[in-house]
C-alpha positions in Angstrom: 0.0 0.0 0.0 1.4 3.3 -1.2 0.6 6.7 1.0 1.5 10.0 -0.3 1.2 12.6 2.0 1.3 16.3 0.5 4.4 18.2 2.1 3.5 21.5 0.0 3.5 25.1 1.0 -0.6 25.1 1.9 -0.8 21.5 3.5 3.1 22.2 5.4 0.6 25.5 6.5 -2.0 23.3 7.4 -0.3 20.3 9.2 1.4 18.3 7.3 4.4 17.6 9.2 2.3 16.7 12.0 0.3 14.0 9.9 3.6 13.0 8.6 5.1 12.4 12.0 2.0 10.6 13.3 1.3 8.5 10.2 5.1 7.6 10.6 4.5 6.2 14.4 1.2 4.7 13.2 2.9 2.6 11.0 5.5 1.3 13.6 3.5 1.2 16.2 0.8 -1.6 14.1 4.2 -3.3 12.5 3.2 -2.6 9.0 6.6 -0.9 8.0 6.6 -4.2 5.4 3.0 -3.1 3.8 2.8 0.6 4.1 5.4 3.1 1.9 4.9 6.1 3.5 6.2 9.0 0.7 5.7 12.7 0.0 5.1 14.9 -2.8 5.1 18.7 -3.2 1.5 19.3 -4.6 -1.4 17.2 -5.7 -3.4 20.4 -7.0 -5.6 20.0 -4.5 -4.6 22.7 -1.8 -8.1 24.1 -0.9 -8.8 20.7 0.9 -6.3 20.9 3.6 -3.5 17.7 4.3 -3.8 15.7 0.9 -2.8 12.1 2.0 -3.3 9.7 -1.2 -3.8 5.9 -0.6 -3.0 3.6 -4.1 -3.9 7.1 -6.2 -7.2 7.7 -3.9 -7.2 10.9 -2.5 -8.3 11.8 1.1 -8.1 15.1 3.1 -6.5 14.8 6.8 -5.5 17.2 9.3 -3.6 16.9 12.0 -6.4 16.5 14.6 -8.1 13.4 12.3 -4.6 10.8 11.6 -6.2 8.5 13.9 -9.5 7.6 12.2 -7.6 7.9 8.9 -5.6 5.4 9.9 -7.9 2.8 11.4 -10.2 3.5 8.2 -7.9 3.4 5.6 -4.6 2.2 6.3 -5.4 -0.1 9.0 -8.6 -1.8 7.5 -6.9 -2.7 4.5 -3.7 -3.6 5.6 
């Protein structure tokens, strides 16, 4: 499974690092390190919708305050 978490200028604004560094314990903390790539990218055009955090080209908005249920939904679930 292949996350992409936007590390632009409006989601950095918005969060990002945060989901970054929570998405990054999330991932160690459930073992997946062998099923989830965590990468980043500079700008999925989307900046009006805060934290863009693609899962296998599906695009979801996040903030800092909602990793947790992103995580359980969509990482987790399907991992």
């Amino acid at each position: 499974m292949k996350v992409t978490i936007c590390i632009g200028s409006s989601c950095h604004l918005k969060g990002s690092r945060q989901v970054v560094d929570q998405l990054q314990y999330l991932v160690r903390e459930h073992n997946l390190g062998d099923k989830v790539e965590l990468g980043g990218c500079f700008c999925m055009g989307k900046c009006q919708q805060g934290v863009c955090v693609s899962v296998d080209d599906t695009v979801f908005s996040v903030s800092p305050e909602t990793v947790g249920e992103f995580f359980e939904k969509e990482i987790l679930a399907k991992a």
